[in-house]
C-alpha positions as CSV (number, residue, x, y, z in Angstrom):
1,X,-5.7,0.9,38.4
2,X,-6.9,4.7,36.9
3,X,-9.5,6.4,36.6
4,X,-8.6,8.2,33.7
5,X,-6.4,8.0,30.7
6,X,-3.9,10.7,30.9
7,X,-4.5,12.5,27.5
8,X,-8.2,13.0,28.6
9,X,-8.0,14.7,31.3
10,X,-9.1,18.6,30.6
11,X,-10.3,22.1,32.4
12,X,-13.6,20.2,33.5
13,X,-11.3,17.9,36.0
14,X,-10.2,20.8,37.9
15,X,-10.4,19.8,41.7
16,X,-11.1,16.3,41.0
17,X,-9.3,13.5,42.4
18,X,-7.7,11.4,39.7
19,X,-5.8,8.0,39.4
20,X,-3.5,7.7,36.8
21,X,-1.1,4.6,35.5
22,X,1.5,4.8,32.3
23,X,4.9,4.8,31.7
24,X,7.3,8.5,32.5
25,X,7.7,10.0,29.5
26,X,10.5,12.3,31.3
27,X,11.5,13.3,34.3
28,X,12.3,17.2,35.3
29,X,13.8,18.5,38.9
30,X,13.0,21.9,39.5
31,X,14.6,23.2,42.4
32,X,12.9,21.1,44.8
33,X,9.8,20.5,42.8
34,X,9.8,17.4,40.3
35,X,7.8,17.3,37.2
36,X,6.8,13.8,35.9
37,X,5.1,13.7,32.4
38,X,3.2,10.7,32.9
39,X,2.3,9.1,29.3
40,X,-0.6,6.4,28.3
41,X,-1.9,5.7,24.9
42,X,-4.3,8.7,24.9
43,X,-1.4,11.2,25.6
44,X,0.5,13.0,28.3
45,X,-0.2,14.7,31.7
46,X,2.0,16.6,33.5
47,X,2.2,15.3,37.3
48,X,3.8,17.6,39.9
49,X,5.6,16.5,43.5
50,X,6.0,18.9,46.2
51,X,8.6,17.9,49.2
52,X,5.6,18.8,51.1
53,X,4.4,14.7,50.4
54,X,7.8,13.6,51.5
55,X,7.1,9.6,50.6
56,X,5.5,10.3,46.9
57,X,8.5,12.8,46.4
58,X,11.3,10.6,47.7
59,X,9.9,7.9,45.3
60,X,9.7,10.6,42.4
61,X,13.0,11.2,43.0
62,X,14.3,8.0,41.9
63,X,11.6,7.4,38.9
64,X,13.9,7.5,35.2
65,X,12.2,7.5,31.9
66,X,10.4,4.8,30.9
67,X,9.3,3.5,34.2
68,X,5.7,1.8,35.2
69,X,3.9,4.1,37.4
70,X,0.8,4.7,39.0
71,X,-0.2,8.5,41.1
72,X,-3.2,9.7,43.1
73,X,-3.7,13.0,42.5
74,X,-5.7,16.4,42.0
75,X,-6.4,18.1,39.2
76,X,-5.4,21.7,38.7
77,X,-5.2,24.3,36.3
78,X,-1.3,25.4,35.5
79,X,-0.1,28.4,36.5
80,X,-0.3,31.5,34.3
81,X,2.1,31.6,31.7
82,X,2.9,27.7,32.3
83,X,0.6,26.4,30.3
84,X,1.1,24.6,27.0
85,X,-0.7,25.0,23.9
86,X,0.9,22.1,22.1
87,X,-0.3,19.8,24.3
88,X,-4.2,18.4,24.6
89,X,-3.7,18.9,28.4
90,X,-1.9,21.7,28.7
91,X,-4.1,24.1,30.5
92,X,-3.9,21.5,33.7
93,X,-1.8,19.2,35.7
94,X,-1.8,17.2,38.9
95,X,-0.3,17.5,42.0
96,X,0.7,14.2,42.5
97,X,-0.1,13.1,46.4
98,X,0.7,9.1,46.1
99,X,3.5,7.2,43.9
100,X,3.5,3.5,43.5
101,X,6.5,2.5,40.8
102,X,4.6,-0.7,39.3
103,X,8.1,-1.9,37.5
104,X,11.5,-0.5,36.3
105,X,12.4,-0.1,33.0
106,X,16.3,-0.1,31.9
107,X,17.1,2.8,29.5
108,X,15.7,2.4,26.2
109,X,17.7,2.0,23.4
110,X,16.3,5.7,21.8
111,X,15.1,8.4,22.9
112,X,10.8,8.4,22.5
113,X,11.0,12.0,21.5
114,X,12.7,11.1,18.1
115,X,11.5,11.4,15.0
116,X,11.0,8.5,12.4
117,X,14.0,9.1,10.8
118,X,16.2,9.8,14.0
119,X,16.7,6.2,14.7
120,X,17.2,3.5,12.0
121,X,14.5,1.1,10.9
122,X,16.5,-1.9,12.2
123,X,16.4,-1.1,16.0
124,X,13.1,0.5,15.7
125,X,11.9,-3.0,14.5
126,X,14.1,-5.0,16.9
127,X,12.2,-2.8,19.7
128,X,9.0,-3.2,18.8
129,X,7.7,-2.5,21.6
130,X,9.0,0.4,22.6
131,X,8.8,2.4,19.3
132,X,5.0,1.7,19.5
133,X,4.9,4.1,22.7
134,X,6.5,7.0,20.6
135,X,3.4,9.0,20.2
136,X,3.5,9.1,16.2
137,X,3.2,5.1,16.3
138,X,0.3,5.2,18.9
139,X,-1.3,7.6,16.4
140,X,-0.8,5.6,13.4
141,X,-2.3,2.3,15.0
142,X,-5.3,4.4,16.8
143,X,-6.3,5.8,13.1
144,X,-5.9,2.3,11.5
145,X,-8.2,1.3,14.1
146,X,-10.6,3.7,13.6
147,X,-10.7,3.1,9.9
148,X,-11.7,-0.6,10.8
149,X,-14.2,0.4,12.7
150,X,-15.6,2.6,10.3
151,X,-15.3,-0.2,7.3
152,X,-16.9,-2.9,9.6
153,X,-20.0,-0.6,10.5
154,X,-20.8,0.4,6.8
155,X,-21.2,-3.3,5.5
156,X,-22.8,-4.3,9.1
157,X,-24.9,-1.6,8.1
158,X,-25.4,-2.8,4.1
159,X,-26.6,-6.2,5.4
160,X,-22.9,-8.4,5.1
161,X,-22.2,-10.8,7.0
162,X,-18.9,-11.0,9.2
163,X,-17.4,-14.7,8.2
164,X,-14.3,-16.6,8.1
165,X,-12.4,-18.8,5.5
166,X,-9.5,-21.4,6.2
167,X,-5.8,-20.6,6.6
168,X,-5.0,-23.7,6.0
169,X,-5.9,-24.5,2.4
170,X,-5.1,-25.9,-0.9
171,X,-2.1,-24.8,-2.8
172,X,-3.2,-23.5,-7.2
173,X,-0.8,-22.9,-9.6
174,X,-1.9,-18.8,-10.3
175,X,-0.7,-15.8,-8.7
176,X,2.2,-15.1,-6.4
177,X,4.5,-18.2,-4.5
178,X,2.2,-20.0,-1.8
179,X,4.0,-20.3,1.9
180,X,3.7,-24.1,1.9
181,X,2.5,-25.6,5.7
182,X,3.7,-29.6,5.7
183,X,1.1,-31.8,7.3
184,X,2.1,-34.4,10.1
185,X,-1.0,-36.3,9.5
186,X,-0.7,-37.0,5.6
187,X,3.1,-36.9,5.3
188,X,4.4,-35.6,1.8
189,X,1.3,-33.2,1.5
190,X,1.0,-29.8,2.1
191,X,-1.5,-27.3,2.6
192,X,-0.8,-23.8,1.8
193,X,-1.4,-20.3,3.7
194,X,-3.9,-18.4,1.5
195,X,-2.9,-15.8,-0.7
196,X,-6.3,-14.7,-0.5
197,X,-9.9,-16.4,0.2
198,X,-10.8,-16.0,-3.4
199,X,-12.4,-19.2,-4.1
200,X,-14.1,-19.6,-0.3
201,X,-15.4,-16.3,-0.5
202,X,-16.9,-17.4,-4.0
203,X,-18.7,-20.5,-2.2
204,X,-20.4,-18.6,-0.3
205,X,-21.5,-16.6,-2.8
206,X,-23.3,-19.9,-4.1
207,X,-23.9,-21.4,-0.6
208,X,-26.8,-18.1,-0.4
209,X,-24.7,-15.6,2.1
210,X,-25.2,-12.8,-0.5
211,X,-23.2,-10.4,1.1
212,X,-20.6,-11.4,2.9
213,X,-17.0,-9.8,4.2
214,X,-14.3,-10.7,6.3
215,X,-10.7,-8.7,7.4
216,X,-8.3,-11.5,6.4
217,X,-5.0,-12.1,7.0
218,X,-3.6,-13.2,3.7
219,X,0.1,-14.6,2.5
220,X,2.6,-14.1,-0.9
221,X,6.1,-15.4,-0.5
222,X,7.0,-12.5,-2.8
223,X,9.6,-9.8,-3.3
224,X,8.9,-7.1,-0.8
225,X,8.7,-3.1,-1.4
226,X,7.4,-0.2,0.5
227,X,4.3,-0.9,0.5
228,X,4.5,-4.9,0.7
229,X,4.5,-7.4,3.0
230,X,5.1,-11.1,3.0
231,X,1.6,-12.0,4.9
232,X,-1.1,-8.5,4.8
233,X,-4.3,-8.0,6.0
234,X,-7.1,-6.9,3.4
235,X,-10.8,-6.0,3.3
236,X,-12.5,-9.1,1.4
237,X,-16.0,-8.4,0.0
238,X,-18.1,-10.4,-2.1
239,X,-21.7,-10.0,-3.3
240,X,-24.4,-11.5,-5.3
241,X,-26.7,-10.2,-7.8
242,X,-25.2,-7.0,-8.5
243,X,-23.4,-6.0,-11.6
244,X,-19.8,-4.0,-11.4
245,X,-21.6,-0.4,-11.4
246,X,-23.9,-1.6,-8.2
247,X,-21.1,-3.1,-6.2
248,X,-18.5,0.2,-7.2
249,X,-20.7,2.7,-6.3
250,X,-21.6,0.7,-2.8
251,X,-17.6,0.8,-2.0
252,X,-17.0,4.7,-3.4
253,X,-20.1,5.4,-0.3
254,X,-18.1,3.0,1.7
255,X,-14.8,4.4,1.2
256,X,-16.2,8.3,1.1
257,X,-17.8,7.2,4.6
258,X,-15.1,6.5,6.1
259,X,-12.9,9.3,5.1
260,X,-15.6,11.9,6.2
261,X,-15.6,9.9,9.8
262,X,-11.8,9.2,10.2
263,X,-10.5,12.6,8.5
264,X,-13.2,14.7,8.2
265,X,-12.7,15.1,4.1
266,X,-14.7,14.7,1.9
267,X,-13.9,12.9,-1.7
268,X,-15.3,13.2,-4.8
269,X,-18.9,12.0,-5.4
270,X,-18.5,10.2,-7.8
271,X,-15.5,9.3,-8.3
272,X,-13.6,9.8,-11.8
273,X,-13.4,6.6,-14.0
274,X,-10.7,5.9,-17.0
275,X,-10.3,2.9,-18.9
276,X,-7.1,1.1,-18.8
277,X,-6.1,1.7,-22.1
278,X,-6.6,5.4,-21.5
279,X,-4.5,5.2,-18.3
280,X,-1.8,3.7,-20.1
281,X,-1.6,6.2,-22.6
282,X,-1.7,9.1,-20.6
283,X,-0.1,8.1,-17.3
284,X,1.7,5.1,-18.4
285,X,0.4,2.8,-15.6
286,X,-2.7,1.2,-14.5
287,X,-2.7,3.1,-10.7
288,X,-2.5,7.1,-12.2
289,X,-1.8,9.6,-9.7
290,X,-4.4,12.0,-10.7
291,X,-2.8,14.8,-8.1
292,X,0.4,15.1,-10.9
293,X,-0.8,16.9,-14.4
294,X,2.3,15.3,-15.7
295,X,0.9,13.3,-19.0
296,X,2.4,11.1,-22.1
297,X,1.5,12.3,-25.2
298,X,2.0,9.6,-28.8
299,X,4.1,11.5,-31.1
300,X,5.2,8.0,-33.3
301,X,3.0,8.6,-35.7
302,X,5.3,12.0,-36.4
303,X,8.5,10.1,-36.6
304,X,7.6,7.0,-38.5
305,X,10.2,8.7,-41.2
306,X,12.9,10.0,-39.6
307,X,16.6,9.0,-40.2
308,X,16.6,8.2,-36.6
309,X,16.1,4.6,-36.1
310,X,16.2,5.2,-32.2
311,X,12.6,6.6,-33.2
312,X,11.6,5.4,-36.3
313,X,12.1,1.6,-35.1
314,X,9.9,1.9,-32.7
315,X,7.6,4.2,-34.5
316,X,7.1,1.9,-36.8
317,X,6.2,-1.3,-34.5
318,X,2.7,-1.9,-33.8
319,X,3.9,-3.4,-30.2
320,X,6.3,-0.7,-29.8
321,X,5.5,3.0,-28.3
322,X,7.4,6.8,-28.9
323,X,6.2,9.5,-26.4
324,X,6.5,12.6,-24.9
325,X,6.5,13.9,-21.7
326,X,6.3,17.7,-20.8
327,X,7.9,18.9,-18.0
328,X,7.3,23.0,-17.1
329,X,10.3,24.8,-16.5
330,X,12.1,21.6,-17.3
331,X,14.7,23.8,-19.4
332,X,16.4,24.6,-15.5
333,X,17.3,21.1,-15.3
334,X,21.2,20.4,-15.3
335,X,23.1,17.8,-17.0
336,X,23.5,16.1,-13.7
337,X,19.6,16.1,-13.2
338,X,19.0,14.9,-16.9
339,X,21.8,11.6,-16.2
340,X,20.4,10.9,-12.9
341,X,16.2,10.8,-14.6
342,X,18.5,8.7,-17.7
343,X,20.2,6.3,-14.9
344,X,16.3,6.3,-13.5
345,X,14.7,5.1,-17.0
346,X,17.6,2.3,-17.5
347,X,16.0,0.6,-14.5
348,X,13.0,-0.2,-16.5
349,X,15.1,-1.6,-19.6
350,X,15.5,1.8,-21.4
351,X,18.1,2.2,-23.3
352,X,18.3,6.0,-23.1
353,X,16.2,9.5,-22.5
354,X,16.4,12.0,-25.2
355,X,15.0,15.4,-24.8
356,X,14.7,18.7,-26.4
357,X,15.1,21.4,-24.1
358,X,13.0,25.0,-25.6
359,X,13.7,28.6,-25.0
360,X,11.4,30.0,-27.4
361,X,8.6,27.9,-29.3
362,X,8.7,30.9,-31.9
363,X,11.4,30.0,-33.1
364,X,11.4,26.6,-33.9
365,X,14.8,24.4,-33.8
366,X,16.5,27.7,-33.5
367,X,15.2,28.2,-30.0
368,X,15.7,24.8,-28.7
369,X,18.5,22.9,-27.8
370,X,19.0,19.1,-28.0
371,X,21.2,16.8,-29.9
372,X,18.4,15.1,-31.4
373,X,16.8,17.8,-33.3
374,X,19.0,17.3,-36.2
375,X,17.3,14.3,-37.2
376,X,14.0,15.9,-36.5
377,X,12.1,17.8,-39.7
378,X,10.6,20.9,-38.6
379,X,6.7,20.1,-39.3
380,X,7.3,16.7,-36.8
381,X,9.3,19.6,-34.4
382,X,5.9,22.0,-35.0
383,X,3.6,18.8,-34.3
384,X,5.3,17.6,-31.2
385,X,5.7,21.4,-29.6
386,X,1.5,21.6,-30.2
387,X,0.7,18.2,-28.9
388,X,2.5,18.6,-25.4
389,X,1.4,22.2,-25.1
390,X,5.4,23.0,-24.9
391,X,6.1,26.7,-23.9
392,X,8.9,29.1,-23.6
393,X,11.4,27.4,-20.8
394,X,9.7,24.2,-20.5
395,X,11.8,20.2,-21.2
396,X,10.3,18.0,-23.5
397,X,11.4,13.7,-22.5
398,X,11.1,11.3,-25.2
399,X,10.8,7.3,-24.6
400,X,11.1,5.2,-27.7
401,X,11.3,1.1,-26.8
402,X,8.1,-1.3,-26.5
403,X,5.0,-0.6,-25.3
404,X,6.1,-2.0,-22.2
405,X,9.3,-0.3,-21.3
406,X,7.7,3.3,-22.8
407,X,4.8,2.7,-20.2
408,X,7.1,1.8,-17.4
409,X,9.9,4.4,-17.8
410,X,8.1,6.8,-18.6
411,X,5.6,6.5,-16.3
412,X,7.8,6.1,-13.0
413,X,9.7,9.5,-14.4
414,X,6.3,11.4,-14.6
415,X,5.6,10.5,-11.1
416,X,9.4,11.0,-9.5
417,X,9.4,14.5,-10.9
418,X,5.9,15.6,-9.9
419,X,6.9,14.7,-6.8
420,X,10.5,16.4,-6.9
421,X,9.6,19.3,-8.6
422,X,6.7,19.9,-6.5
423,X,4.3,19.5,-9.6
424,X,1.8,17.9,-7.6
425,X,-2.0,19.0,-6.0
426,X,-2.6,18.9,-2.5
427,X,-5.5,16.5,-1.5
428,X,-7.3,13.2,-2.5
429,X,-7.7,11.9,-6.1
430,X,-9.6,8.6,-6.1
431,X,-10.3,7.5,-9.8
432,X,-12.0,4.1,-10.7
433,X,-9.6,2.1,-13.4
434,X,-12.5,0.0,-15.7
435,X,-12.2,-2.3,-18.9
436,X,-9.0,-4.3,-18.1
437,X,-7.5,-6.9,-20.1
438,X,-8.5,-10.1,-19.7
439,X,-4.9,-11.6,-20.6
440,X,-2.0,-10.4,-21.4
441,X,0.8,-12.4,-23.0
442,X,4.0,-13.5,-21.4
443,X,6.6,-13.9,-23.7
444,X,8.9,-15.8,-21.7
445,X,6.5,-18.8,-21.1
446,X,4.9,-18.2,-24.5
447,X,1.4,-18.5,-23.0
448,X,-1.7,-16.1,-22.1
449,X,-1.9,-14.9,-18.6
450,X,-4.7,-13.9,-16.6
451,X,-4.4,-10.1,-16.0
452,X,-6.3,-10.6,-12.5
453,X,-6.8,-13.8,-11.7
454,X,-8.1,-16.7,-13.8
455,X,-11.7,-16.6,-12.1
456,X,-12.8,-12.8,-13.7
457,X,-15.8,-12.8,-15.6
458,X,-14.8,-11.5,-19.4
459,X,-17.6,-8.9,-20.7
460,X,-20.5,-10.4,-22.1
461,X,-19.9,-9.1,-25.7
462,X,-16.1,-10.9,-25.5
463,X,-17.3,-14.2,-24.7
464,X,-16.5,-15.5,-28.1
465,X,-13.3,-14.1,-28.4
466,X,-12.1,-16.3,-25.9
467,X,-11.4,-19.0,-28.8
468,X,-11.0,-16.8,-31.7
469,X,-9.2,-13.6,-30.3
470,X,-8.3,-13.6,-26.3
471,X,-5.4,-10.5,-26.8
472,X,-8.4,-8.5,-27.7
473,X,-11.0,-9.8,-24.8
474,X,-11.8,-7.6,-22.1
475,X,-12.7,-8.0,-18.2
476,X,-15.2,-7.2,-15.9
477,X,-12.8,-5.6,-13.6
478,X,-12.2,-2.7,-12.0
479,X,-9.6,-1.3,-9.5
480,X,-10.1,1.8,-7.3
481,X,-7.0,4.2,-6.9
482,X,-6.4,6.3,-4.1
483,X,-3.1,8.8,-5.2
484,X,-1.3,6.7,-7.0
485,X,-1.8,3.3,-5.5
486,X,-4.3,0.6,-6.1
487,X,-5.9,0.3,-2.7
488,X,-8.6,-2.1,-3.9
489,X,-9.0,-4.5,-6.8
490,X,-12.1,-6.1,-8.0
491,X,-14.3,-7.6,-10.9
492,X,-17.5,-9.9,-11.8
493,X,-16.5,-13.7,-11.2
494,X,-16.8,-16.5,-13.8
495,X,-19.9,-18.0,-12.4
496,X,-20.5,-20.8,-15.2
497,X,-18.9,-23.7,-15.5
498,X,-18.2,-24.2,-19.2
499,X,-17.1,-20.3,-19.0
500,X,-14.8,-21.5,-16.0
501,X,-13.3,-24.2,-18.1
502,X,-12.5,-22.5,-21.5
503,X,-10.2,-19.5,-19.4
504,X,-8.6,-22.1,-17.7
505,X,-8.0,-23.8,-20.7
506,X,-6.6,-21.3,-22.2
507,X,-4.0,-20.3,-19.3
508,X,-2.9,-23.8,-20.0
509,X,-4.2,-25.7,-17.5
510,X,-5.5,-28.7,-18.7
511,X,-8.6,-30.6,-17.9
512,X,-6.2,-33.2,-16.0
513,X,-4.6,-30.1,-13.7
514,X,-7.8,-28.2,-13.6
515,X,-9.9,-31.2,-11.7
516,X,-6.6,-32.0,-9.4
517,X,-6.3,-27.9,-8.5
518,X,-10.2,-26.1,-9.0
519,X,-12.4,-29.4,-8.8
520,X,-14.3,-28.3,-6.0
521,X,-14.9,-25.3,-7.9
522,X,-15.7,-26.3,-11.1
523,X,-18.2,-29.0,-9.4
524,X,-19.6,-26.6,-7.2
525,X,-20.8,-24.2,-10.4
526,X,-22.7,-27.1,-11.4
527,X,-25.3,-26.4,-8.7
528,X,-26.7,-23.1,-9.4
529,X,-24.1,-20.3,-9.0
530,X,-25.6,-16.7,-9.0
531,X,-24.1,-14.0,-11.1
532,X,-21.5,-12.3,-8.1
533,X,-18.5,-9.9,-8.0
534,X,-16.3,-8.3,-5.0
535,X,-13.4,-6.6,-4.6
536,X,-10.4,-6.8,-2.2
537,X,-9.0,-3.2,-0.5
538,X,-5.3,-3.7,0.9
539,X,-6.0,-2.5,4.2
540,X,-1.9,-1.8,5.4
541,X,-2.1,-0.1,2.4
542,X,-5.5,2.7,2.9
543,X,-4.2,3.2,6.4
544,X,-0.4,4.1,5.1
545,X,-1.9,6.8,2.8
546,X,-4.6,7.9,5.3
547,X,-2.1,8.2,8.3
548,X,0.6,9.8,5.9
549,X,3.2,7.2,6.3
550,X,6.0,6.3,3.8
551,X,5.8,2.4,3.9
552,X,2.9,0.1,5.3
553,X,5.7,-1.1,8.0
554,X,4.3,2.0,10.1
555,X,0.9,0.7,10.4
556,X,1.6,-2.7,11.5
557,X,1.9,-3.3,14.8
558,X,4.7,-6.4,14.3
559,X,6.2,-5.8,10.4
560,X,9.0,-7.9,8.8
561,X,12.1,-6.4,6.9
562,X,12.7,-6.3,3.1
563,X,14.1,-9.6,3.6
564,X,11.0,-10.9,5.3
565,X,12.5,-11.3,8.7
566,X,10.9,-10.3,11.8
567,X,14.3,-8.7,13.4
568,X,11.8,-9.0,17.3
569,X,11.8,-12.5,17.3
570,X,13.9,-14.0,14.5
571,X,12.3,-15.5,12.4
572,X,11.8,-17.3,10.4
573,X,14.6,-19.4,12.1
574,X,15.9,-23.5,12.3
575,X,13.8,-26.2,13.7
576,X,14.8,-29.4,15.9
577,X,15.6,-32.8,14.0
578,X,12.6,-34.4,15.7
579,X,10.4,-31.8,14.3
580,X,11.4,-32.6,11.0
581,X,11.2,-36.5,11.4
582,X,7.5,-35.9,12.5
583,X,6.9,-34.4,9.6
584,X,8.7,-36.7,7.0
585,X,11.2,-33.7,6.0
586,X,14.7,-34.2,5.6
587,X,16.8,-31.1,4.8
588,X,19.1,-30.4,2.1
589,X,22.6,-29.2,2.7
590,X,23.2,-25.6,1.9
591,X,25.6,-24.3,-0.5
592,X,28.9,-23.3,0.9
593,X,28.3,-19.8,-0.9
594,X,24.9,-19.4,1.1
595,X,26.3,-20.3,4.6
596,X,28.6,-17.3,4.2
597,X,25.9,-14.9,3.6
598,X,25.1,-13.0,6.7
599,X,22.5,-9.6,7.7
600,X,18.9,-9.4,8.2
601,X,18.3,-7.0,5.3
């Protein structure tokens, strides 16, 4: 039903008969001539109807926006001074000789010239359908697209293979909530939706694939932000015989390919590498956005003896943290500003944000102001000013709590001001994160934690430590960062059994629990496993920051809310009583409290 798509039509059509189908993107009457912007997903031509073709203009006539159409027409160049430099076809249009209206459209509930933030989330999400016309949508999708294309042809090209793993799989007792699927057949089981293919993608590692990837649809009945989604499609990659430096410099090529394709830029080669602990001293997180200078400097040791216990506490705690955080020209802050960073900090757990605010570094305490200074002998003033590199006008924040609460407060601050204050670089700063953790501790549960996921290989040299000294044992992992956010997470698997058993162990899953959950895995690294690694890249997540966009919502095609409902069709939503019977599934009643709460989120 065309010949063309309407956005590729150019100067080299000029006298050629086209046939063109979309939807009208508007509608203008000119004074007896009618001007129909006729739109498809490769852009917009301009159609023209003379009353010289009475039928085709009578139909124009009563075309509205949003209508189904398809024209026969020639190709011409505009008339001089009509043309439009804006627009990919703007140096032609056609004079439209038939009109056939394929369907009518009602109005649409917002106008497909608006901006993003023009029309609320809600509707845009209830109408689906129609906010993936708006041009800025189509573009979105059409780049994610191409960045598939673009993954899928470098492995094709690296010798992996394209394969699948179940949905429908077996719930474990590590990471994020399963969604649980009941099973008519075996009533009272369950399988579960996967929250990655993890342990299948390892199999085939041992069943000989080698290299192997597959763009999966995964699931985590989670807490939702930006930039997450209750189910999420990543790039899942798994190899065998090659160590972490083999496999990360395959996915920087990989990643560099496909920005120089896509975008046209190109990153760093290679890329930058910091060691966890070194990120979390400096940037107070794990995923640094290299583009902000902002950094956090250790000054504790400087304040051990201070009368202020706000700082010496701390100071003085080997699991506790003080640092500093230089902001330039920070002294222009306001008091409003400073309460509204201190309400900010409080939503990580701390308990307050002191700073010292300097008009002349000469001068010591006598050119700075700050209520804390009087607690504050002038060598540990002297040491702190040299350490941050603190000049005339600039702000100095302190955070004084556990290593934990410092990191996180502090860290979140640096980044919000970088990015309010405009102390940011333009651009692309990937940076490889190396030498995890293997554990971490949870204090709640009083037990170790896999920092990853129970199935990373610890280094070589840590092995022993497992028994002896597991706070202290490090990973084979890595994690590549792309500007502040962890597009792609990775590390050497566990591939011996007795290895396999011990980390388990110690995560407290018992030999009892650890046949029941990971039997098939622990039998299968009986049978010769080879030494293999991979790495996961969240694939909503690379195509938000390569298309610009502020939450991964705008590069799905079909996204849920917050409150992980999908506002299009409603769901999730109730079932019939017989479908429950089938299933062996009788529901509890609600709470009276909960039937009152109403909204989608």
């Amino acid at each position: 039903m065309r010949s063309h798509y309407c956005g590729d039509l150019t100067e080299s059509h000029i006298d050629q008969e086209v046939e063109l189908s979309g939807w009208v993107h508007r509608r203008r009457d000119h004074g007896g001539v009618i001007f129909i912007d006729l739109r498809d997903r490769e852009g917009i031509a301009q159609v023209v109807f003379d009353p010289d073709v009475q039928e085709s203009f009578l139909i124009a006539e009563q075309v509205r926006s949003e209508f189904v159409i398809r024209i026969k027409g020639k190709v011409r160049r505009r008339p001089e001074g009509t043309e439009n430099p804006d627009m990919k076809t703007g140096q032609i249009e056609i004079l439209g000789k038939q009109l056939e209206v394929l369907n009518k459209s009602e109005t649409p509930p917002f106008q497909l010239d608006d901006a993003d933030d023009e029309i609320s989330e809600e509707v845009r999400l209830r109408y689906r359908y129609i906010d993936m016309r708006r041009p800025p949508m189509l573009e979105r999708l059409r780049l994610r697209s191409q960045i598939v294309r673009g993954l899928r042809n470098f492995l094709d090209n690296n010798g992996f293979y394209d394969m699948e793993t179940p949905v429908l799989t077996k719930a474990t007792p590590e990471g994020a909530r399963d969604y649980l699927v009941p099973s008519r057949v075996h009533q009272g089981e369950f399988f579960a939706l996967p929250q990655s293919p993890q342990l299948f993608k390892q199999l085939l590692m041992m069943s000989g694939m080698d290299r192997y990837y597959q763009i999966v649809r995964c699931f985590r009945d989670e807490d939702l932000r930006a930039d997450r989604q209750p189910e999420f499609t990543q790039l899942d990659i798994e190899t065998s015989f090659l160590n972490e430096e083999q496999i990360m410099t395959l996915m920087e090529d990989m990643i560099r390919d496909v920005f120089a394709h896509v975008l046209e830029v190109a990153l760093p080669n290679p890329f930058p590498r910091i060691t966890y602990a070194e990120a979390m001293s400096r940037y107070g997180a794990d995923n640094p956005d290299l583009r902000i200078p902002l950094e956090l400097v250790d000054v504790g040791d400087v304040l051990k003896d201070v009368e202020f216990k706000v700082f010496s506490a701390p100071a003085n705690d080997p699991n506790s943290r003080v640092a500093a955080l230089r902001i330039p020209k920070g002294s222009e802050l306001s008091r409003k500003e400073i309460d509204d960073y201190t309400k900010f900090v409080g939503i990580y757990g701390a308990k307050g944000l002191a700073y010292i605010k300097i008009t002349e570094v000469a001068k010591g305490r006598d050119g700075m102001q700050s209520p804390i200074l009087k607690f504050m002998p002038d060598e540990a003033i002297a040491t702190i000013m040299e350490r941050t590199g603190a000049q005339d006008g600039d702000l100095v924040f302190f955070g004084a709590d556990t290593k934990k609460v410092v990191n996180e407060a502090l860290g979140a601050l640096r980044v919000r001001i970088g990015h309010e204050k405009e102390i940011i670089e333009h651009g692309w700063k990937p940076v490889w994160v190396v030498d995890f953790p293997m554990f971490e501790y949870d204090e709640e549960a009083k037990r170790w934690v896999a920092l990853h996921h129970p199935f990373t290989s610890p280094k070589e040299e840590d092995i022993e430590k497992l028994d002896s000294d597991p706070g202290n044992c490090n990973s084979r992992a890595y994690d590549m960062v792309l500007n502040g956010s962890e597009i792609g997470g990775g590390s050497m698997r566990i591939y011996r059994e007795a290895v396999q058993r011990k980390v388990l162990n110690l995560l407290g899953i018992d030999e009892t629990e650890a046949e029941e959950k990971f039997g098939f895995l622990l039998n299968a690294l009986k049978y010769g496993c080879p030494p293999h690694g991979g790495i996961a890249f969240g694939l909503d997540r690379l195509a938000m920051l390569m298309t610009g966009s502020a939450s991964i919502r705008e590069v799905i095609t079909f996204p849920k809310t917050q409150t992980a409902r999908c506002l299009l069709t409603e769901a999730p939503s109730e079932v019939d009583e017989k479908q429950l019977r089938e299933l062996g599934i009788r529901l509890r009643a609600k709470p009276k409290a909960e039937e009152k709460q109403t909204g989608t989120g």
